[in-house]
N, C-alpha and C positions, 0 to 999 in steps of 0.2 A: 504494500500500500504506500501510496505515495499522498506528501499533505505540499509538496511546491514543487515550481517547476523551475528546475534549474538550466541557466543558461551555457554554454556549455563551452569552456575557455577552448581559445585554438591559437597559436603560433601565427604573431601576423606578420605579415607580409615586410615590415617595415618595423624587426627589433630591434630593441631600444639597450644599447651598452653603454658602460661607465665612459666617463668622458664626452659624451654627447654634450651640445648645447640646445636648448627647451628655449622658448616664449610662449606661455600660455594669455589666451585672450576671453574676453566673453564675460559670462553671466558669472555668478559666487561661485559658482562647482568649479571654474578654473582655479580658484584661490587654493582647492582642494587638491588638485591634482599638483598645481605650482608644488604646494604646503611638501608632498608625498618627496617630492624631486629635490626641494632643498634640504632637508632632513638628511636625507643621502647621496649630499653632497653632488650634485648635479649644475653644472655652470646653467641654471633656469631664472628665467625676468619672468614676476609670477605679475599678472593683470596690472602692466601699468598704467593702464588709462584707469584703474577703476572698472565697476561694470558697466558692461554694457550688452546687453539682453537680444539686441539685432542686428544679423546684417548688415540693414541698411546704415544705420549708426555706426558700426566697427568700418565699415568702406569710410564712410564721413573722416572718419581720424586717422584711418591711414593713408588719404591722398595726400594728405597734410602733412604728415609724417613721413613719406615716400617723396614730397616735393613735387606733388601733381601739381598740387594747389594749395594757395594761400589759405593761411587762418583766418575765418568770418569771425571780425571781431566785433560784428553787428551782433553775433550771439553772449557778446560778454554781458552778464547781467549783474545789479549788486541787490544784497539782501542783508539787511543786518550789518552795516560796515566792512560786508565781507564781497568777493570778486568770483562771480562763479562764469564757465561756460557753458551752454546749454549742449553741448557734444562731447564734454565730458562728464564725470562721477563729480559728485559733491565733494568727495576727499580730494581733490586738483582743483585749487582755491588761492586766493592771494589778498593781499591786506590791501592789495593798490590793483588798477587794470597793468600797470604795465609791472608789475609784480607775477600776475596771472599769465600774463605772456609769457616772462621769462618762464616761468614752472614749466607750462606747458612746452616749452621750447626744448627744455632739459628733458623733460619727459620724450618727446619724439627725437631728440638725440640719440638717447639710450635704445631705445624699441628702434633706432633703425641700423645703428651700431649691431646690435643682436641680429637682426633680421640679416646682416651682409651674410652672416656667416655660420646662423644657428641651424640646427639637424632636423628639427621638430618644431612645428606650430601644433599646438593644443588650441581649437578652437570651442567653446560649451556655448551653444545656443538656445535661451531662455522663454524666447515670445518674437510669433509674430507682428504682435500691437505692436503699433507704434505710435508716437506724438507729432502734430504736426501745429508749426508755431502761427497761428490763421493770421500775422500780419504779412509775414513773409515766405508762407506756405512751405518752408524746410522742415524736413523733419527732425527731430532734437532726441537726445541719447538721455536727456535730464533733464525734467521741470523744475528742478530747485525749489520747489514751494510755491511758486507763482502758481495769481488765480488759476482756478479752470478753465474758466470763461475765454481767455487767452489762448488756449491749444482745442485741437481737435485729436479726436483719436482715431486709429483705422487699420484693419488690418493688411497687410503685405501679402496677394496674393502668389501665388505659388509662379507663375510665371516672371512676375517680377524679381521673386527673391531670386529663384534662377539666372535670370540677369547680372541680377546682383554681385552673385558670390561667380559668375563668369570674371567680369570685371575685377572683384578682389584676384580671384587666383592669377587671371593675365599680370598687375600690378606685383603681384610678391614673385614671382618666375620672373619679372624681369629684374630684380633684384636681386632674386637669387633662386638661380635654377634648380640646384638640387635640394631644395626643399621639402620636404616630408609634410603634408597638414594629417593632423586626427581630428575628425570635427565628431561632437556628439551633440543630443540634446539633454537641457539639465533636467535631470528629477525632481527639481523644485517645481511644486504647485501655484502657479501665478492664478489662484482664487481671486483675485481680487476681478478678474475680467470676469468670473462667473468659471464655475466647472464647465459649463458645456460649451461654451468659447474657448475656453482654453483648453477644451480638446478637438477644439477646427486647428486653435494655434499651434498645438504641439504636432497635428499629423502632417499640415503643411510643414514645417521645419525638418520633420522625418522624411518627408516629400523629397524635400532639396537634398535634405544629406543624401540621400539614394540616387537622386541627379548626379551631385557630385560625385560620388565615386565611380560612378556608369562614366562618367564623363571625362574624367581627368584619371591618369595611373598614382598620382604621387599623393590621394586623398585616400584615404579609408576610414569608417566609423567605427567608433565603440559605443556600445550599447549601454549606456548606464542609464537613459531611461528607461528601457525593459530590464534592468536588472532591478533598477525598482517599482517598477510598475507590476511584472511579470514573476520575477523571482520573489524578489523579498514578500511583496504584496500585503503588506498589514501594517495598520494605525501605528503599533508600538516601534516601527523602526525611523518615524519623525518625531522632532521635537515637538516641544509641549504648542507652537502654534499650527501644527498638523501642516504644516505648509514643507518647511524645509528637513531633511532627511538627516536621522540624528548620526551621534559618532561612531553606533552600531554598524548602521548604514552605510557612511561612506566609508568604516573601515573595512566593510566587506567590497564595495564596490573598487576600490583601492589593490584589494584582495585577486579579484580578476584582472584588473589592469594588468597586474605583475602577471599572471599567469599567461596574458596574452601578449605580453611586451618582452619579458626577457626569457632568455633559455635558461636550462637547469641551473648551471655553472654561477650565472647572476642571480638568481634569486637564492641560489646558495650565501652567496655575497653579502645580497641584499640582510639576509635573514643574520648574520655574522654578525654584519653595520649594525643590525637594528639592538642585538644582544651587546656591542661595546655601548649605543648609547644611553642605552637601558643602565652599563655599569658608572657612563660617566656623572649620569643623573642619582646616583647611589650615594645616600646621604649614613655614613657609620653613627654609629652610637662615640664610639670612640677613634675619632682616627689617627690618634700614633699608636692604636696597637697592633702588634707583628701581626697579625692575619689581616689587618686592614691593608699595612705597607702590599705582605704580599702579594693580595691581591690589585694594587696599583700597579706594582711590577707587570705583574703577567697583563693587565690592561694594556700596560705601555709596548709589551711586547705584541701584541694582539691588532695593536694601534698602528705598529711601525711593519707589517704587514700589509696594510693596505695603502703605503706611501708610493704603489707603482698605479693606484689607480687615480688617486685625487690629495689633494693637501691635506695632511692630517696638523700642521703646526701647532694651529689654534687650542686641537684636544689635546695634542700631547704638550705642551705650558700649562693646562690647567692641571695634568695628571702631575705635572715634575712639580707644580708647584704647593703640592702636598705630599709628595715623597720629604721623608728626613732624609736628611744629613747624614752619611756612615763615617767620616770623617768625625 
């Protein structure tokens, strides 16, 4: 008897080994997957616009970022003595407008620094809604708290996002050819457009990603909507606002990633990394006593093992810097 149906990991097309470079983009689930890559130590730039839930929005910031096109600083708005853009997240803010430029500046340095030359684009796609600002009919990645009355809402039909993400992927291939995308759609429930809307929105977004990979060789999906829609399938694995997918949740879905991303040998690895920093987080009762020391030793030794795949400096000064003296 079976009580779920499990989604069934497979080896993709496009494994993911130490030393890779990551930019994840999109909706919160990227901060998730970013979260997973920095942990273990992965050159990854996790969501730096902030989120951004569509398409058409994430095209918006990377023409801008790529040097399609210029910054609409018609979108700069203020609120509370503060500098927001309506194309970016509320966290990319500035005390002055030309405060907010520079940020943003610095911001699209970094994400296109990373983009010459990263292995991996993580794309997490949230909603097809969109906002559109009904003085100047663009569509905007954040209403900052401005009235309603001011935006209209709509959704991105299936043709268009097609378009859409045609354009994006032309745009990062000319940047850089040998690019990898992973696009998914996120498991968070965007209730607030109503459940049966936002399941037109989440099938159109499924729509495209199936486009995309039909369409392009260097795109492929991960399923972590159906891993929680299909697999998980129950109330207790969201948080207490039934909307976003608790630490349950995304440590299972995390869980499949690796099984679909790296081969045995790495997740061996992975599993190793994950048990030193489980030891470096290890707080003794007493620590100059000899089974503490020795157990720092053999950390440090466990430590300078994995200095052929990525920097260990940082751990190993925290480890010597509670070893004693034998002197």
């Amino acid at each position: 008897m079976y009580f779920k149906t499990d989604i069934e990991p497979r080896l993709s097309e496009f494994p993911i080994k130490f030393g890779d470079k990551i930019l994840t983009l999109g909706s919160c689930f990227s901060e998730v997957i970013g979260s997973f890559f920095n942990k273990n130590k992965f050159n990854c730039l996790t969501n730096p616009f902030g989120n951004i839930y569509n398409f058409k929005s994430l095209l918006n910031v990377l023409e801008v970022t790529l040097k399609i096109k210029e910054l609409d600083v018609s979108k700069i708005i203020e609120r509370e003595n503060t500098f927001y853009h309506l194309d970016y997240h509320s966290e990319v803010c500035g005390l002055s407008k030309d405060d907010l430029i520079l940020h943003i500046k610095e911001i699209n340095n970094a994400v296109f620094e990373q983009l010459k030359s990263t292995d991996y684009l993580f794309i997490t796609l949230g909603t097809s809604w969109v906002y559109k600002q009904i003085a100047t009919n663009q569509t905007v990645s954040n209403c900052h708290k401005l009235p309603a009355n001011i935006f209209t809402k709509e959704i991105l039909d299936l043709e268009e996002q097609k378009s859409v993400f045609k354009k994006l992927h032309y745009i990062l291939s000319e940047v850089n050819p040998s690019l990898k995308i992973i696009i998914t759609v996120s498991p968070v429930r965007h209730i607030k457009d109503k459940i049966e809307q936002n399941s037109v929105s989440k099938a159109i977004l499924r729509l495209v990603c199936d486009f995309a990979c039909k369409e392009f060789q260097n795109v492929e999906y991960f399923p972590s909507y159906e891993i929680m829609m299909d697999d998980l399938r129950d109330y207790r694995y969201y948080k207490a606002d039934l909307i976003h997918p608790n630490e349950i949740a995304e440590t299972y879905i995390i869980e499949k990633f690796k099984e679909r991303y790296f081969n045995e040998n790495d997740l061996l690895l992975l599993k190793k990394w994950d048990n030193i920093r489980s030891g470096l987080n290890h707080r003794p009762f007493n620590p100059k006593s000899n089974s503490h020391q020795t157990f720092l030793k053999n950390l440090m030794i466990k430590l300078e093992s994995f200095e052929t795949y990525f920097d260990v400096s940082a751990e190993k000064e925290i480890i010597q810097n509670q070893l004693l003296s034998e002197a």
